[in-house]
Structures are given as structure tokens and as C-alpha cells.
N, CA, C and O of each residue as an XYZ file, in Angstrom:
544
protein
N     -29.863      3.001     13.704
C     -31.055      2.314     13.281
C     -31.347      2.623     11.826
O     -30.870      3.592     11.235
N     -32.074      1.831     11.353
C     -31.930      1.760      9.427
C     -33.644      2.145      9.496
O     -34.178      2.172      8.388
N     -34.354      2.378     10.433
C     -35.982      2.196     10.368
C     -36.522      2.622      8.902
O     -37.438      2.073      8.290
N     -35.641      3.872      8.426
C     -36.484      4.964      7.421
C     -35.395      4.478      5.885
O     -35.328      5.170      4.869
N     -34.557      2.994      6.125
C     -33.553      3.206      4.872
C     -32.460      4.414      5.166
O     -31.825      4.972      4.270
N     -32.378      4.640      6.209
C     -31.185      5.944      5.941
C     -29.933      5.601      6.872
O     -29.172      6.372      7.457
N     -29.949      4.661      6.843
C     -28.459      4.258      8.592
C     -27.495      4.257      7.621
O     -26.610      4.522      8.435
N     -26.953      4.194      6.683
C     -25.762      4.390      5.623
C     -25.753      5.746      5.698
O     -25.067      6.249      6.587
N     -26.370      6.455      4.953
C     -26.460      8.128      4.804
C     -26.393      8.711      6.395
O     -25.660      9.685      6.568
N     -26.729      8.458      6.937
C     -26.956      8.882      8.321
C     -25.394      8.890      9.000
O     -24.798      9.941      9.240
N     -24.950      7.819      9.211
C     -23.405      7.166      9.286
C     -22.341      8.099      8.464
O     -21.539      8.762      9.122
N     -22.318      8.167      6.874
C     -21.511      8.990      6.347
C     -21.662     10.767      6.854
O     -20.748     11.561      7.079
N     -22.957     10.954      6.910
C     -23.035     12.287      7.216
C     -22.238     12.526      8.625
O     -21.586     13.544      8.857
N     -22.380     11.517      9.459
C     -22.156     11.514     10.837
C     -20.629     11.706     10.616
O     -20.216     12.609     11.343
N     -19.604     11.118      9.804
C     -18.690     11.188      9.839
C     -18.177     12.133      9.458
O     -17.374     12.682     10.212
N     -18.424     12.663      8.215
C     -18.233     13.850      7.637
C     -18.273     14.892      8.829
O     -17.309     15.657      8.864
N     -19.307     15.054      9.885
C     -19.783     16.362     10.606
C     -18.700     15.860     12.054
O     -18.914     16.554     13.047
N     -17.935     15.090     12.182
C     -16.727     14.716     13.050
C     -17.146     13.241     14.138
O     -16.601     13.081     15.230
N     -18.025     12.433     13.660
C     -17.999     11.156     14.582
C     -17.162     10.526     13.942
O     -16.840     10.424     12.759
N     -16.665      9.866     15.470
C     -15.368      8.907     15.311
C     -15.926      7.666     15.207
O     -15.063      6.823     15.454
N     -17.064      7.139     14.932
C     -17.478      5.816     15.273
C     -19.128      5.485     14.638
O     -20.181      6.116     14.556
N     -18.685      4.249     14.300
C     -20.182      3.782     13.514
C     -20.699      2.776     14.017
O     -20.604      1.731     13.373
N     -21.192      2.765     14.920
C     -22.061      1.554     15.074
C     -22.613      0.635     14.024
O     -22.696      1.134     12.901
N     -22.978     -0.514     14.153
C     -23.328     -1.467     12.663
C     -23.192     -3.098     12.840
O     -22.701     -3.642     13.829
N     -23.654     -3.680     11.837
C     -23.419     -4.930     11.582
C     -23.314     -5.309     10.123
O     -24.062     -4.835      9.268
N     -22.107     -6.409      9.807
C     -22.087     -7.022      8.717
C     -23.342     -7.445      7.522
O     -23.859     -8.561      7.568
N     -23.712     -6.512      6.566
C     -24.770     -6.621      6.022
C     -26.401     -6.159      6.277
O     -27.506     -6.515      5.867
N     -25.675     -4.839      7.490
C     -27.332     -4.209      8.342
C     -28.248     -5.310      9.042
O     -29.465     -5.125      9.018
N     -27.743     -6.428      9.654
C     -28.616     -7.395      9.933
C     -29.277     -6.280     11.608
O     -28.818     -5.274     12.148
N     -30.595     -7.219     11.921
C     -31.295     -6.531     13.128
C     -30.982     -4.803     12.552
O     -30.622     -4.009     13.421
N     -31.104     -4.383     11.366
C     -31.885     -2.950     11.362
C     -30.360     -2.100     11.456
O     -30.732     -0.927     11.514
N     -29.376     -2.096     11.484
C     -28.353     -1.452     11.922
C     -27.772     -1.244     10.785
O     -28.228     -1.593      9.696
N     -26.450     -0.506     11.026
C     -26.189      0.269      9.817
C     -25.129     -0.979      9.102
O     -24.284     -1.545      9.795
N     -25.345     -1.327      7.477
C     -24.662     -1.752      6.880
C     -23.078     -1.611      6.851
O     -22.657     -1.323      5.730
N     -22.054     -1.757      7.892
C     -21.059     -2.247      7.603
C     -20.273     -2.285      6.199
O     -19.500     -1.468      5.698
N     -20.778     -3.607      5.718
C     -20.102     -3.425      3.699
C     -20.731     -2.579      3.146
O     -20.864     -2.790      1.941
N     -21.311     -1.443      3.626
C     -21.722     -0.365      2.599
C     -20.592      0.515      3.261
O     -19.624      0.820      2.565
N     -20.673      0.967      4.666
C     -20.193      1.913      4.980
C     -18.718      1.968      4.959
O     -17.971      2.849      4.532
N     -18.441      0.724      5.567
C     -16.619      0.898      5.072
C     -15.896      0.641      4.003
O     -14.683      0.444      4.070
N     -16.708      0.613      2.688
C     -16.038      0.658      1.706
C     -15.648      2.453      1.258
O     -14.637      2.979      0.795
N     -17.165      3.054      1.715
C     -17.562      4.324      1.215
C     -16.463      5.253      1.771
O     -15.988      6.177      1.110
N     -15.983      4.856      3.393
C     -15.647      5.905      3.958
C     -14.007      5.940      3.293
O     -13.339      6.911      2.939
N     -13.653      4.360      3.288
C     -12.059      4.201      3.404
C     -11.869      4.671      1.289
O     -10.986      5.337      0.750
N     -12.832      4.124      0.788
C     -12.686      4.436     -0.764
C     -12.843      5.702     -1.607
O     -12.079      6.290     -2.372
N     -14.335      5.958     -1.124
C     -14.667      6.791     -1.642
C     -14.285      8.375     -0.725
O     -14.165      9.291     -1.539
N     -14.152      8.682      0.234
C     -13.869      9.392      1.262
C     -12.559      9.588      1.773
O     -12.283     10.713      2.189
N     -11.691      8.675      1.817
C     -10.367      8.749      2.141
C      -9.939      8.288      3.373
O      -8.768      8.400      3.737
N     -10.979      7.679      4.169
C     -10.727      7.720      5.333
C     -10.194      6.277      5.873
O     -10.966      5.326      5.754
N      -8.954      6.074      6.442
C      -8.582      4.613      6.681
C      -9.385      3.863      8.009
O      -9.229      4.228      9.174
N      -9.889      3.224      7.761
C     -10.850      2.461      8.253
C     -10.411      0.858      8.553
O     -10.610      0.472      9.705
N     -10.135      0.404      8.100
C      -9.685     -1.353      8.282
C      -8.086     -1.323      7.105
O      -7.863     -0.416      6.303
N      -7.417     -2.238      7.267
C      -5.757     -2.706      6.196
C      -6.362     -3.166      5.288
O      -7.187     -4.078      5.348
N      -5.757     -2.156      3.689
C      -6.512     -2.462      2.293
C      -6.466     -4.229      2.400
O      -7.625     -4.619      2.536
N      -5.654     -5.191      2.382
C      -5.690     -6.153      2.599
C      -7.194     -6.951      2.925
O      -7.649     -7.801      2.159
N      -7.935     -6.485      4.306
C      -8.971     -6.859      4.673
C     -10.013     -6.026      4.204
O     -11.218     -6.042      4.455
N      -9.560     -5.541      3.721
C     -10.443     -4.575      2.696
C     -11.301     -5.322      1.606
O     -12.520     -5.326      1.436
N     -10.166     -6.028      0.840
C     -10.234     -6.881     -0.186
C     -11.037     -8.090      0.560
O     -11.259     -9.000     -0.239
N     -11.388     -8.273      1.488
C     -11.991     -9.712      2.060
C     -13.585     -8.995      2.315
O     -14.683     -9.507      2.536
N     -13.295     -8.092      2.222
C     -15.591     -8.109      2.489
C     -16.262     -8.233      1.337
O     -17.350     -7.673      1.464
N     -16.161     -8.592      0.521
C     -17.054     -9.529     -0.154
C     -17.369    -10.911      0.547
O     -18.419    -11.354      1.010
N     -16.078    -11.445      0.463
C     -16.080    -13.009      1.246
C     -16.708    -12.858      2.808
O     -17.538    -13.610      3.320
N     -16.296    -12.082      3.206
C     -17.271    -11.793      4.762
C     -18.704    -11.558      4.873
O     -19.510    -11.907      5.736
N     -18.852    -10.800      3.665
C     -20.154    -10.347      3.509
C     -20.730    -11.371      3.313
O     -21.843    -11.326      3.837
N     -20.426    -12.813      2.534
C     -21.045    -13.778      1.939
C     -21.282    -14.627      3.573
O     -22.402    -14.887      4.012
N     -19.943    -14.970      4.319
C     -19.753    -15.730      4.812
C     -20.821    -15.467      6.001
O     -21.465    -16.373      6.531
N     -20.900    -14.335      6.283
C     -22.050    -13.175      7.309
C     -23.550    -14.358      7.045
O     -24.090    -15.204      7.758
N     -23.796    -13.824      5.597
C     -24.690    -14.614      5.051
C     -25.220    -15.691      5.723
O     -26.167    -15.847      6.494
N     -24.265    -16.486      5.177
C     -24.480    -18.306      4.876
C     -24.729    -18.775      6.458
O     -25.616    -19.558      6.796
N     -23.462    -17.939      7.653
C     -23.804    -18.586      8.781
C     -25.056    -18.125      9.268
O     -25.635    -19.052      9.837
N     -25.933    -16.707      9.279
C     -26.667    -16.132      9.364
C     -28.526    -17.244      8.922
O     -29.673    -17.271      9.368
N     -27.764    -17.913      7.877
C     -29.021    -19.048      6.698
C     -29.643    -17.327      6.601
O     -30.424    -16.869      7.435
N     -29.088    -16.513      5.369
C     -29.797    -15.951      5.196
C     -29.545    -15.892      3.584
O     -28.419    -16.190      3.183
N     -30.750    -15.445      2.462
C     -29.699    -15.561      1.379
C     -28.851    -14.286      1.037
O     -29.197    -13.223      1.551
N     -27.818    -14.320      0.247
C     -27.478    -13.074     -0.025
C     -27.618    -11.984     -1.014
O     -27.273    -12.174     -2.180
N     -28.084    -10.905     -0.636
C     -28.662     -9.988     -1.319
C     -27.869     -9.420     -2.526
O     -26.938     -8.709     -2.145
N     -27.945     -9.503     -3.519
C     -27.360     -9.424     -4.861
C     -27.084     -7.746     -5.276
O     -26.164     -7.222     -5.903
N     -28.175     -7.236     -4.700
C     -28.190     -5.771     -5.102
C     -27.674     -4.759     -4.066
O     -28.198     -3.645     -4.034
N     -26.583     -5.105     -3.132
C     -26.095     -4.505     -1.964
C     -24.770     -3.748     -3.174
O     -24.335     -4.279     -4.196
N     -24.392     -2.369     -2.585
C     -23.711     -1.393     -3.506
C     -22.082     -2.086     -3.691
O     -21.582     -2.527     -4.726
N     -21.613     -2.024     -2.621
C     -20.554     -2.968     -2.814
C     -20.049     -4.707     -3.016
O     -19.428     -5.194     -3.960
N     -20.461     -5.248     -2.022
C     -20.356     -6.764     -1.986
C     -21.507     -7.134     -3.134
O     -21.516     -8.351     -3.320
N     -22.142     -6.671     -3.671
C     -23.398     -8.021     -3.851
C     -23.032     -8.411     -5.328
O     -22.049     -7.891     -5.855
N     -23.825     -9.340     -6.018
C     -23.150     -9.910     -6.998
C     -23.548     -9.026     -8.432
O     -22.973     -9.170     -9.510
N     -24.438     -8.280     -8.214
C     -24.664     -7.419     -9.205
C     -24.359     -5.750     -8.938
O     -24.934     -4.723     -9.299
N     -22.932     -6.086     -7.966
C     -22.822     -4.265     -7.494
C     -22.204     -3.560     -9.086
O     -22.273     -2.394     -9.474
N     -21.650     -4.682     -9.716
C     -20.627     -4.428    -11.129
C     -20.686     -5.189    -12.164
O     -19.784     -5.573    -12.908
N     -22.354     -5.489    -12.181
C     -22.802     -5.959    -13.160
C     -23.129     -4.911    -14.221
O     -23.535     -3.774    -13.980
N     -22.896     -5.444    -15.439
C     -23.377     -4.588    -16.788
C     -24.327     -5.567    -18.045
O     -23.945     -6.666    -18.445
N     -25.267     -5.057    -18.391
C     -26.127     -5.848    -19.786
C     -26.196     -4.674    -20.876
O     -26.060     -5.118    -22.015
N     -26.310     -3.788    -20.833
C     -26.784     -2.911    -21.938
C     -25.755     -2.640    -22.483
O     -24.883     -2.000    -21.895
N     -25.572     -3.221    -24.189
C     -24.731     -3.162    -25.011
C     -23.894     -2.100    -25.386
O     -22.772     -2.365    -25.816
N     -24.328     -0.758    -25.272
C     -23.307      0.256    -25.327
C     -22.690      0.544    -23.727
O     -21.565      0.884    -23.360
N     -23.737      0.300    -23.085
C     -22.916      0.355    -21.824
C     -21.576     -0.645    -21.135
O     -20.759     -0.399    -20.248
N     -21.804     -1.857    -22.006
C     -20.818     -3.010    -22.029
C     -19.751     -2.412    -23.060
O     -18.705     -2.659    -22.460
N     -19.458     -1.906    -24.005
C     -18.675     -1.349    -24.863
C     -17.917     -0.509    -23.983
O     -16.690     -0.531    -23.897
N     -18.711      0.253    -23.313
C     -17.769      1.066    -22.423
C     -16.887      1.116    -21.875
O     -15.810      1.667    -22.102
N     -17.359      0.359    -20.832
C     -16.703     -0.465    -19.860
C     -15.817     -1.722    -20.052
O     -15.306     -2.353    -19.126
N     -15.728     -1.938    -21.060
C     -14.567     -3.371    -21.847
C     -13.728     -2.458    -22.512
O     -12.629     -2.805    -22.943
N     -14.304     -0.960    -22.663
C     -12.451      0.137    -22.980
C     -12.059      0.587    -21.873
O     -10.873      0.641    -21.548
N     -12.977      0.946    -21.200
C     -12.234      1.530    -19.448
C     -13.295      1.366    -18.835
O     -14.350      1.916    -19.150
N     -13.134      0.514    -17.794
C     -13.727      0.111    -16.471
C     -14.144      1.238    -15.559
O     -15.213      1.114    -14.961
N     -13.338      2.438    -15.369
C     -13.914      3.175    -14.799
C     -14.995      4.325    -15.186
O     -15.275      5.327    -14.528
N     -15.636      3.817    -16.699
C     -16.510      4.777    -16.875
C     -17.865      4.275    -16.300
O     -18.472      5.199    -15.758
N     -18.273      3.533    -16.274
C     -19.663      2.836    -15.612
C     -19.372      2.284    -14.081
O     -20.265      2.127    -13.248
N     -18.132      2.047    -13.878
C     -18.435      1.876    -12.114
C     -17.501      2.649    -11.624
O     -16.587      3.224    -12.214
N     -17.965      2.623     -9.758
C     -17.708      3.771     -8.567
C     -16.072      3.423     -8.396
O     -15.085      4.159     -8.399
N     -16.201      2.223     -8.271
C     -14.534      1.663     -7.990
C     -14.373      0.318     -8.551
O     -15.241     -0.315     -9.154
N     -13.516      0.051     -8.365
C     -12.427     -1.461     -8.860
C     -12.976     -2.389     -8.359
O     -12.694     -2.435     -7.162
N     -13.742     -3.305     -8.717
C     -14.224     -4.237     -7.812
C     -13.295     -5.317     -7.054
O     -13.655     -6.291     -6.392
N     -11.952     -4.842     -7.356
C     -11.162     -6.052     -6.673
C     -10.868     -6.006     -5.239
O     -10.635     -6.913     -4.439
N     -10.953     -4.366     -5.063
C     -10.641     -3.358     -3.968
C     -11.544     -3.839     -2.963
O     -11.454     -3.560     -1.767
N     -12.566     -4.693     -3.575
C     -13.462     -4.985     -1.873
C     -13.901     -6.862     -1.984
O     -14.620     -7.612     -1.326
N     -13.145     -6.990     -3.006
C     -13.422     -8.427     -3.487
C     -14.280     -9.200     -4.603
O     -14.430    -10.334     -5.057
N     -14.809     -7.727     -4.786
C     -15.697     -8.160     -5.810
C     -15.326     -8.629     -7.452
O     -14.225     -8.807     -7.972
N     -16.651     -8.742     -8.006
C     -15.551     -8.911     -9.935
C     -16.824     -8.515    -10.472
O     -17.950     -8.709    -10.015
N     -16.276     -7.641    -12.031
C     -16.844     -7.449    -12.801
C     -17.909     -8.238    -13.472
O     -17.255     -9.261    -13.671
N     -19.406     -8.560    -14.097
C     -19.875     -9.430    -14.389
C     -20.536     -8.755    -15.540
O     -21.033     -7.651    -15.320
N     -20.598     -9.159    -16.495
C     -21.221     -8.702    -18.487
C     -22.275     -9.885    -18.484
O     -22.041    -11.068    -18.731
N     -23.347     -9.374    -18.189
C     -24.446    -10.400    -18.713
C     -25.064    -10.216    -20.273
O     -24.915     -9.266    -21.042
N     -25.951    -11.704    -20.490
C     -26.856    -11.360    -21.792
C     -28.024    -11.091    -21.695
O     -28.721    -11.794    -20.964
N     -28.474    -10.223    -22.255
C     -30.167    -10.145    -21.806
C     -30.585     -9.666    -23.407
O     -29.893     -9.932    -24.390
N     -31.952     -8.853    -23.441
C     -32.393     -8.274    -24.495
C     -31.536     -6.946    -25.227
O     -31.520     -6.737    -26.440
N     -30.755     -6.014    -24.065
C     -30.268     -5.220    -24.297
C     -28.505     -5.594    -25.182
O     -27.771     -4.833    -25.812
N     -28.397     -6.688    -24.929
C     -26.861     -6.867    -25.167
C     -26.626     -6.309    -26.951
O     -27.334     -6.100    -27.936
N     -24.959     -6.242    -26.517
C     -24.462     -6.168    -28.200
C     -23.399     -6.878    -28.458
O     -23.165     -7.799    -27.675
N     -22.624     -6.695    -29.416
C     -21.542     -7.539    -29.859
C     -20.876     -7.728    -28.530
O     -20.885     -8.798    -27.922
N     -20.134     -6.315    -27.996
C     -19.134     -7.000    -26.482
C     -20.058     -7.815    -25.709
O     -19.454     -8.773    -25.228
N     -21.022     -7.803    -25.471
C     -21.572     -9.003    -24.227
C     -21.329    -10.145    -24.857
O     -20.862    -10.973    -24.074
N     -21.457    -10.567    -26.014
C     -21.432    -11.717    -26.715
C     -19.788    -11.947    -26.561
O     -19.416    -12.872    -25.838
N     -18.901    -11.197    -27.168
C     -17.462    -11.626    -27.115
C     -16.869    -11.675    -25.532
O     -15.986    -12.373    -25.033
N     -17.729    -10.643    -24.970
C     -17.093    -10.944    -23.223
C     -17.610    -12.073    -22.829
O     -17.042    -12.526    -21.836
N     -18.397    -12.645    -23.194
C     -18.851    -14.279    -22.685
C     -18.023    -14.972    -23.169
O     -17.216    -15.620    -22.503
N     -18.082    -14.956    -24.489
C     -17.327    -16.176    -25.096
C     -16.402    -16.013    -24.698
O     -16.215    -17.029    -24.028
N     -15.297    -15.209    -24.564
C     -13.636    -15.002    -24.151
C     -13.767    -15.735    -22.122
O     -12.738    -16.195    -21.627
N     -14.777    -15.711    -21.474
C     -14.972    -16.090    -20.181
C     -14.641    -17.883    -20.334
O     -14.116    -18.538    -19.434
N     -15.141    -18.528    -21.855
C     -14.614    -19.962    -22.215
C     -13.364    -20.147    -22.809
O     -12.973    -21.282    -23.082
């Protein structure tokens, strides 16, 4: 159960301390533990093989697809799948990350389907501007 925000944390701890099993649903729907949070964390960040990297690479698209049949919209700010899990605006922080990707994010966003995204906002600098334009 997610009642208090904690069915992710709750889940990893659980695993860590020797459960074999996570209860859940695709995107925490009905209160349960987030799924595309947890099996990215365990199999990526943790080591633990969980689903074939292959279908690994498809929960983004599941996560979406969860969504759409669900008519629910999809939540942008979810850690892995969402569309701003590997988003960047702040101009030195975009510099960064356009020399090595792995200094501002957890993992590869390809690894779960996701993609990198360089927005413009108030904060931007020269790379947000040239990472756009090079996107035409």
C-alpha cells in the first residue's frame, strides 16, 4: 500500500532485508506499489535481475500504454518513465551533461526507454540553445 508515499521505499527495503516478491501495479495505480519505479531500481540500480534487459527497455512504452488504456494522463514527473525523469534547463547544468551524460543523471535513459530532453526556459545558456537547434 502507497497510503503514506512510501510503497517504493518500503518494496526496496523489503528486498534488500530478503523478500522475494513485490506486489504492485504498472504506474502505482489503486495505491500499490509503482512497478516502473521499482523495477528499474532493483534490476539497475541494485543489481538485481528482475525482467530480460530487452523488456526492460519497453517500460517507458508500457508505462505510457498503462496510461492511455487506463484514460489516465501521464504523469511527467515519475523517476524513471516520465517525460521529465531526464530532463535538463539550467545552463551550466546543460553544459554538463552535453560533455558526459552521466554527471546529472541516475542512468541511461535508453535502458528503460526513455530519452534525454534539454529544454529552454529562463535558466538556459548557450548549450540549450545549440542542443535545440542541432534537434532541427
Amino acid at each position: 500500500q502507497n497510503d503514506a508515499d512510501l510503497a517504493v521505499a518500503a518494496a526496496l527495503h523489503g528486498v534488500r532485508a530478503g523478500a522475494t516478491l513485490v506486489h504492485g501495479t504498472i504506474n502505482g495505480f489503486d495505491m500499490s506499489t509503482n512497478l516502473a519505479t521499482v523495477v528499474p531500481a532493483l534490476q539497475i540500480r541494485m543489481g538485481r535481475s528482475v525482467v530480460p534487459e530487452a523488456s526492460l527497455a519497453d517500460l517507458t512504452a508500457l508505462s505510457r500504454f498503462v496510461d492511455e488504456q487506463a484514460n489516465q494522463p501521464h504523469r511527467n514527473n515519475q523517476p524513471f518513465v516520465g517525460s521529465s525523469a531526464f530532463a535538463h534547463k539550467g545552463g551550466i547544468h546543460v553544459a554538463a551533461v552535453l560533455k558526459n551524460e552521466d554527471t546529472y543523471q541516475h542512468i541511461q535513459p535508453g535502458l528503460v526507454g526513455n530519452q534525454r530532453r534539454i529544454l529552454i526556459s529562463e535558466l538556459s545558456g548557450r548549450g540549450n540553445i545549440m542542443s535545440k537547434i542541432e534537434e532541427f
